[in-house]
N, C-alpha and C positions, 0 to 999 in steps of 0.2 A: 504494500500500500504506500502511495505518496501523498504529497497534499500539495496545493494550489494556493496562489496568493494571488487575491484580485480584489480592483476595485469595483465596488458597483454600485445600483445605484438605492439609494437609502429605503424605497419601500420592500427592496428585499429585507432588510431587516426583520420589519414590521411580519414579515410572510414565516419567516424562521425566529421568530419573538419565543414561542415556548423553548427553545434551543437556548435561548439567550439565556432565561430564566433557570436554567438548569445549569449553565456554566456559570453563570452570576452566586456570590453567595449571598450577600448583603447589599447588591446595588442599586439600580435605580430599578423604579417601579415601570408598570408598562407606559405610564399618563407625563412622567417624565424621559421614557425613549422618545415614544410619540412629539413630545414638545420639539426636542433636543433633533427630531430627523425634518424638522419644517426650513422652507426658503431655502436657498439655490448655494448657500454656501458650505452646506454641508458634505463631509466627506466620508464614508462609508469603506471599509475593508473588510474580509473575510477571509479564512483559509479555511478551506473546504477539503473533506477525504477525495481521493482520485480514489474509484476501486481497481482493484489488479483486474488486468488485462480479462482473467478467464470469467470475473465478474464485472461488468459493465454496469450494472441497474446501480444508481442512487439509491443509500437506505434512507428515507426522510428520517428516523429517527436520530440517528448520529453520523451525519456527511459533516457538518459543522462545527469546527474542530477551535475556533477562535475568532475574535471580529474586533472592530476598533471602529470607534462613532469620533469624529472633528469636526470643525466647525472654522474656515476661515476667514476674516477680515481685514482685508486690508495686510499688513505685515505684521500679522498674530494669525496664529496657527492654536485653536482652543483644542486640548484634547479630553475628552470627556469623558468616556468608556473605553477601556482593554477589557476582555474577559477571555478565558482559554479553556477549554474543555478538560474536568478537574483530569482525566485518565492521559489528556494529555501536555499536562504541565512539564516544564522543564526541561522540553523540547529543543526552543528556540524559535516557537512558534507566536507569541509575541513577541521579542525582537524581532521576526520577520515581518511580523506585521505592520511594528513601528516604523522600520527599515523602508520597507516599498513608501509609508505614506509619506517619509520625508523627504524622501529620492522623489516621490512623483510631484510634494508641493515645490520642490528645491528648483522644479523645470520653470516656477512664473518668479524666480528672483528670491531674492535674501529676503528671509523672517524670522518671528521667535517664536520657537514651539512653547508652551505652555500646555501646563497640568496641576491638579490637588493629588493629594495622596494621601491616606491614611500612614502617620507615624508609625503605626506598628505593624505595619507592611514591608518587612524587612525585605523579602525577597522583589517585590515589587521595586522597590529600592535601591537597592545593587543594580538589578535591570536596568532604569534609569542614571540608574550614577556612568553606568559602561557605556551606555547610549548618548553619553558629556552631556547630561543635562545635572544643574545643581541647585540646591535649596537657595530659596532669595526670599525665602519669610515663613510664617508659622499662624495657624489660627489656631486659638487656642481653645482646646474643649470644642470642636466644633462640628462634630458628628454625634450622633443621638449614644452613643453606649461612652462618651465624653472624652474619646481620643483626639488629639491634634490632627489638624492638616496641614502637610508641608506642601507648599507652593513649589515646584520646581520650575526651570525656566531652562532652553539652548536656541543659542543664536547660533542661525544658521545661514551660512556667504554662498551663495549661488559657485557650482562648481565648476 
């Protein structure tokens, strides 16, 4: 089995929504995807299962292996949602995901990628620290079970 990295376009989301819900542990509800995939600036990724060759057919239940919800303005790049299919963590399957969306915004010119994060999202963290993005602030107590969010930020130069 391989998997695929691709952009598409945000109402597929919406179509593979219980997918999300099951990679997701704690994240957004369905009333804030829906918000978060309106107007023309949004940017959608997936990595989806390839089935081996001697299996061709899509399982609708688990083709959906990770996705990643942005949102661009201007020179900000908002990253809202990572989530990776729990069986397939630790992959590299979010840094590829991260990987294609800044390689494909990197083609309209220099910007700064922006994210929140849960403090105690160690591993989420290191991901981002290796990806050169770094902490440029803190809220504090500001997810509902009273964990901090770090602000991370990478400026990124047109290659």
């Amino acid at each position: 089995m391989d998997r695929n990295i691709c952009s598409v376009n945000p109402s597929i989301i919406l179509a593979v929504s219980r997918q999300i819900d099951e990679i997701q542990e704690s994240g957004w509800n369905e009333a804030q995807i829906l918000e978060s995939l309106k107007g023309s600036r949004v940017r959608a990724k997936v990595a989806a299962r390839i089935p081996a060759a001697e299996s061709r057919e899509a399982r609708a239940d688990g083709d959906l292996l990770g996705f990643v919800l942005a949102r661009r303005i201007a020179d900000v790049l908002e990253i809202d949602l990572v989530g990776v299919r729990h069986g397939s963590r630790r992959q590299g399957i979010a840094r590829a995901l991260l990987e294609a969306l800044i390689e494909d915004e990197n083609l309209d010119g220099p910007f700064e990628a922006r994210l929140e994060l849960a403090a105690a999202n160690e591993p989420a963290l290191c991901l981002y620290v290796r990806l050169a993005f770094v902490v440029v602030g803190r809220r504090t107590r500001y997810y509902p079970d009273g964990d901090d969010a770090l602000l991370l930020s990478r400026q990124v130069s047109s290659s």
